[in-house]
Legacy VTK file of the C-alpha trace (Angstrom):
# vtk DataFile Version 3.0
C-alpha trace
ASCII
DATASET POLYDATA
POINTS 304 float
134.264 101.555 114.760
130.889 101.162 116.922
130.292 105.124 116.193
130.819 104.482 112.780
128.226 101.770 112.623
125.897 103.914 114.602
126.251 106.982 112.702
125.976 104.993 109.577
122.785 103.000 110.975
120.814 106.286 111.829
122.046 108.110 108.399
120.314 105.045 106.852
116.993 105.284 109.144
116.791 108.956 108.162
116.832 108.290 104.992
114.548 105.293 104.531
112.379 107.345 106.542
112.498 110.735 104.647
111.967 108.306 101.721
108.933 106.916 103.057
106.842 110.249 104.454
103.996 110.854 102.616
103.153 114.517 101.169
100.526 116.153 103.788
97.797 117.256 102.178
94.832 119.383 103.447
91.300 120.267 101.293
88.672 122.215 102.844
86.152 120.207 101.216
85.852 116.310 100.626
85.229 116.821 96.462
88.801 118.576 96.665
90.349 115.653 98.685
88.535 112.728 96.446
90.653 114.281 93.790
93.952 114.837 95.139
94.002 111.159 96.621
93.251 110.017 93.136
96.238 112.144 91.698
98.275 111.488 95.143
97.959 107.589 95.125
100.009 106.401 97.849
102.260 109.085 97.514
99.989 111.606 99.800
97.971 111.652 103.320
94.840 113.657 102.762
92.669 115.413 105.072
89.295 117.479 104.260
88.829 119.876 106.830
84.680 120.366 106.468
82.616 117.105 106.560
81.035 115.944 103.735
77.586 116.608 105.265
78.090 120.010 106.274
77.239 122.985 104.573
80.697 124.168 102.925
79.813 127.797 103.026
79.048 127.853 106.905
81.753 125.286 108.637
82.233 125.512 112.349
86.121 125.825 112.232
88.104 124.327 115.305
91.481 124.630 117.021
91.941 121.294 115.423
91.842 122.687 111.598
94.792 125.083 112.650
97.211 122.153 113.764
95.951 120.223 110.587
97.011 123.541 108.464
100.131 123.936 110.139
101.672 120.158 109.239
100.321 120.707 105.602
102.613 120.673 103.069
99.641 121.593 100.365
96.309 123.210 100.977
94.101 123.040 98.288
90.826 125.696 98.503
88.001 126.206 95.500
89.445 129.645 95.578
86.133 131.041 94.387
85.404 132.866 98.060
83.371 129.027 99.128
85.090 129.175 102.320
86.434 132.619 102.284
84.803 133.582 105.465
86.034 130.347 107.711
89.199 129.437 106.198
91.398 132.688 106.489
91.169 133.058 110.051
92.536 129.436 110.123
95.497 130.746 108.056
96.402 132.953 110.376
96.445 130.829 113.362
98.104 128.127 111.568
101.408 130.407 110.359
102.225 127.771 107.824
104.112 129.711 105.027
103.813 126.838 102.570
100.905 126.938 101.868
100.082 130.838 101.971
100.050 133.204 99.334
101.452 131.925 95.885
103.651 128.897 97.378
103.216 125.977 95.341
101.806 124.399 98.263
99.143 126.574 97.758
96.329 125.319 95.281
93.418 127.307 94.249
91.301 124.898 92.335
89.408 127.211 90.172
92.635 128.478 88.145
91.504 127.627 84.318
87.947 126.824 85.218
85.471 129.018 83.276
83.458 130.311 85.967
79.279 130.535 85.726
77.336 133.321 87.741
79.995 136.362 87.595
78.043 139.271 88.596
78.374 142.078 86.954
77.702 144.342 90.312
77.883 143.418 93.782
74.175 143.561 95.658
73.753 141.910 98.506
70.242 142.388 98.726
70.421 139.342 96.472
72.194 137.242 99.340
75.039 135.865 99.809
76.597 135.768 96.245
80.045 135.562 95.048
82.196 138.099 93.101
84.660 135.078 92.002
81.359 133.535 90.313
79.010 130.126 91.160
81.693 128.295 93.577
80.469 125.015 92.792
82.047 124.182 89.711
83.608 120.847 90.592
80.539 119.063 90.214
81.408 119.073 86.204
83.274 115.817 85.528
85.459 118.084 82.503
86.212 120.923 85.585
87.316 117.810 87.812
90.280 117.472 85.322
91.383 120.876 85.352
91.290 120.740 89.199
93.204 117.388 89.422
95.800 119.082 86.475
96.521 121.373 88.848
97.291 119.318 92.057
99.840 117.553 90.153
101.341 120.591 88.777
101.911 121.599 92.788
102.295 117.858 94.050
105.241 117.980 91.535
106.618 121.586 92.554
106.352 120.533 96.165
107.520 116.616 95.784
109.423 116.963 92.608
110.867 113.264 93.395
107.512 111.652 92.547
106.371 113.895 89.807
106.231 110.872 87.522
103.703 109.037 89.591
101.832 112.142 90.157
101.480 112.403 86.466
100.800 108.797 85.650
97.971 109.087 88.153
96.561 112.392 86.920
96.413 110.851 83.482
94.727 107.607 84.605
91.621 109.511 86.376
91.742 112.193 83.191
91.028 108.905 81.182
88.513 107.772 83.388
86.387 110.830 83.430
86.572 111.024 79.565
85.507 107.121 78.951
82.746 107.223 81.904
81.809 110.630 80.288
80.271 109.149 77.287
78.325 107.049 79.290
76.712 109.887 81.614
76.034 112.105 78.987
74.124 108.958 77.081
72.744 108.360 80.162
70.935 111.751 80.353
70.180 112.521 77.161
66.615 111.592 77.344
65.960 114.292 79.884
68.272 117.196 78.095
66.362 120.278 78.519
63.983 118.798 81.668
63.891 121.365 84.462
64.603 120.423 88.328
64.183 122.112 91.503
67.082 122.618 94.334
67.371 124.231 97.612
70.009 126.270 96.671
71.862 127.413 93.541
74.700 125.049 93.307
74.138 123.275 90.262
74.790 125.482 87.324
78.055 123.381 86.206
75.975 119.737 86.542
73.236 121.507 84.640
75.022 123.041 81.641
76.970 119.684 81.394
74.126 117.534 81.209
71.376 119.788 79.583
69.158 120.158 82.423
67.547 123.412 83.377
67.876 124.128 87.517
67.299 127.858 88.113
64.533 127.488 90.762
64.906 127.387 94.334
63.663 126.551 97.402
65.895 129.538 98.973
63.906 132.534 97.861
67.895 134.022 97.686
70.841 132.405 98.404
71.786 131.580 101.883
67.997 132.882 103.248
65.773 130.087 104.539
62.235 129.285 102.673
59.514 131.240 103.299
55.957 130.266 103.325
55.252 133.166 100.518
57.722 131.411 98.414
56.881 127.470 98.619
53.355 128.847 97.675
55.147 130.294 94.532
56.996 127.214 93.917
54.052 125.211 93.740
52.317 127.467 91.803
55.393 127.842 88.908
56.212 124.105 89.629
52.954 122.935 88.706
52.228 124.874 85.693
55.922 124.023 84.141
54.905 120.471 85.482
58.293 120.210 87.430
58.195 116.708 89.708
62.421 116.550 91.462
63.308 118.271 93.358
66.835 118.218 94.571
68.051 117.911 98.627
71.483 118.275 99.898
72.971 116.311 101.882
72.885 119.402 104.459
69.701 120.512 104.560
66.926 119.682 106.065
64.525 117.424 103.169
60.953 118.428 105.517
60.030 121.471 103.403
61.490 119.789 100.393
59.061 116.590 100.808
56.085 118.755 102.113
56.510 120.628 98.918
56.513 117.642 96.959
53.492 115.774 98.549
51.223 118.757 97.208
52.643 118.561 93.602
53.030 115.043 93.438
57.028 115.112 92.833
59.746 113.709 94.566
62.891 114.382 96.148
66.723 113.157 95.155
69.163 113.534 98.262
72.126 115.003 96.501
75.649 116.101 97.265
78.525 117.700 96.192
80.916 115.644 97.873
81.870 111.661 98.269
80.301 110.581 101.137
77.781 113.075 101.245
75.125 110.600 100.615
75.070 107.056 100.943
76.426 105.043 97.828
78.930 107.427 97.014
81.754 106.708 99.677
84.076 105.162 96.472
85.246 108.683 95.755
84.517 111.295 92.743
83.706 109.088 89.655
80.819 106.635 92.167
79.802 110.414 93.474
78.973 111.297 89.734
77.412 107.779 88.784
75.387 108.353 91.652
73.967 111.725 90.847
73.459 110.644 87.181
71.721 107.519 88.642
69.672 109.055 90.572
68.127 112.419 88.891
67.924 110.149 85.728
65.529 107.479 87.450
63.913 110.118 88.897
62.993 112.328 85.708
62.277 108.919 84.399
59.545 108.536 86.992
61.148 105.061 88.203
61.003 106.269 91.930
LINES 1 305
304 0 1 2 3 4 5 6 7 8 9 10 11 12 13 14 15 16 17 18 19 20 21 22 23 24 25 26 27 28 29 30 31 32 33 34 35 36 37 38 39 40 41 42 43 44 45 46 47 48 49 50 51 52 53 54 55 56 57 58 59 60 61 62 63 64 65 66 67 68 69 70 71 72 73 74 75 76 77 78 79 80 81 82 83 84 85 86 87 88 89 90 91 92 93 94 95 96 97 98 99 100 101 102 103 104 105 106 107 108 109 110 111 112 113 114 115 116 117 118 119 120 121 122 123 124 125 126 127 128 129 130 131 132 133 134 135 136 137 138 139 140 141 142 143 144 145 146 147 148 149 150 151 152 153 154 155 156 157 158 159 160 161 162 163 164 165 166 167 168 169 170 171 172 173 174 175 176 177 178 179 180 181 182 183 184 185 186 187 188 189 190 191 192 193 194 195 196 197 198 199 200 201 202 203 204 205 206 207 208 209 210 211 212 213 214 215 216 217 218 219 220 221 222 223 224 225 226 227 228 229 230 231 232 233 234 235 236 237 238 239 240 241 242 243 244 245 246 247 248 249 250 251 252 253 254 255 256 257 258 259 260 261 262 263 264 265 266 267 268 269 270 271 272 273 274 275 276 277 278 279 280 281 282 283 284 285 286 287 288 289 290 291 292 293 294 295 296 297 298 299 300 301 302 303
């Protein structure tokens, strides 16, 4: 009779506790994990592997990453080559086949997006360009729901028993982007057309969303530092096109950036790709958004 209760008693722990365990979830970035907690809800534990200051292309991977990657039970990647050449090695270490290959507990964020920047050959005299196109493309609100479509579609092949919730949530921040949309898009219109400086070429998707021209750099190529030759040609172009932001990631370094706009008389806008990248935007992917539009809006406006 007492084994009976036991048994009984630990059949029910199991199960209360199998009912309980949250889907593990790894990103490599923090713009990746803002969006699969908002699809996830309560339902998922979420872990970005790079830091939301650090530059995503170059991350200093540790042993740590591989134990995070073996637990996972979904991996989500921009699977546009972003972290191609820090993230694979981690795969292999971490021999987790869930999330390898085409499991479902593999996501590759970039399925449906329509990429910007395909070159048509591969140079890499350029610098360091990608064949997959610009990686960056989840800095477009309207690519942020085709990326949080497609958690759910794997948070529901992996956790089928909470597919429900998964889609109740990815419909809820769908709305959300749509209705605070409308008010982004009004809230840039003044400046459609207005042309910005960055230090590197990341913002293609933010610029053809919002009507802003950003196709000049402080990187005379991408992932090669500034050179004194080019800032003199940036103030040179700047000046004549009368160009007065300039852009700074959060990773970067914003001395050349402000020494370049001291002689020109512009200013800069510490920007990121990712929540948390910059202060005011630790609320997750729509208060990362308000924040950009905030902020490059006042400053083409000339209010700081």
């Amino acid at each position: 009779m007492k084994l009976n209760i036991l048994l009984a008693t630990t059949a029910l722990a199991i199960t209360a506790q199998t009912a309980l365990a949250k889907l593990n979830v790894v990103a490599t970035t923090a713009d990746f994990a803002a969006v699969a907690r908002e699809v996830g809800g309560d339902k998922v534990d979420v872990t970005a592997l790079a830091k939301p200051t650090e530059d995503p292309h170059f991350i200093d991977a540790n042993p740590g990453f591989i134990s995070k990657l073996n637990r996972a039970d979904v991996l989500i990647e921009g699977g546009a080559e972003l972290e191609h050449g820090w993230l694979e090695p981690l795969l292999q270490g971490a021999r987790n086949p869930k999330i390898t290959g085409a499991r479902p507990g593999h996501v590759h964020g970039n399925v449906g997006i329509k990429m910007l920047g395909v070159p048509a050959t591969l140079d890499r005299s350029r610098g360091d360009i990608h064949a997959g196109g610009n990686p960056h493309y989840l800095i477009d609100p309207l690519n942020a729901k085709i990326v949080a479509a497609n958690i759910a579609e794997a948070f529901c092949k992996v956790d089928a028993k909470s597919c429900d919730t998964y889609r109740v949530n990815l419909k809820r921040f769908q709305e959300t982007i749509d209705a605070r949309l409308v008010e982004w898009q009004k809230q840039m219109a003044p400046h459609k057309g207005a042309s910005l400086v960055a230090y590197h070429d990341s913002w293609p998707y933010f610029a053809e969303r919002f009507g802003l021209k950003i196709d000049t750099f402080l990187e005379p190529k991408p992932g090669i530092p500034p050179t004194p030759s080019h800032v003199a040609s940036l103030i040179q172009k700047m000046r004549e096109q009368n160009v007065r932001v300039i852009l700074v990631d959060a990773y970067v370094s914003r001395r050349q950036a402000e020494s370049l706009a001291s002689k020109i008389g512009a200013v800069t806008v510490p920007v990121s790709h990712f929540p948390a990248g910059v202060k005011g935007t630790e609320g997750g992917y729509v208060q990362l958004i308000d924040y950009l539009v905030n902020s490059i809006s006042q400053a083409l406006a000339g209010k700081k």
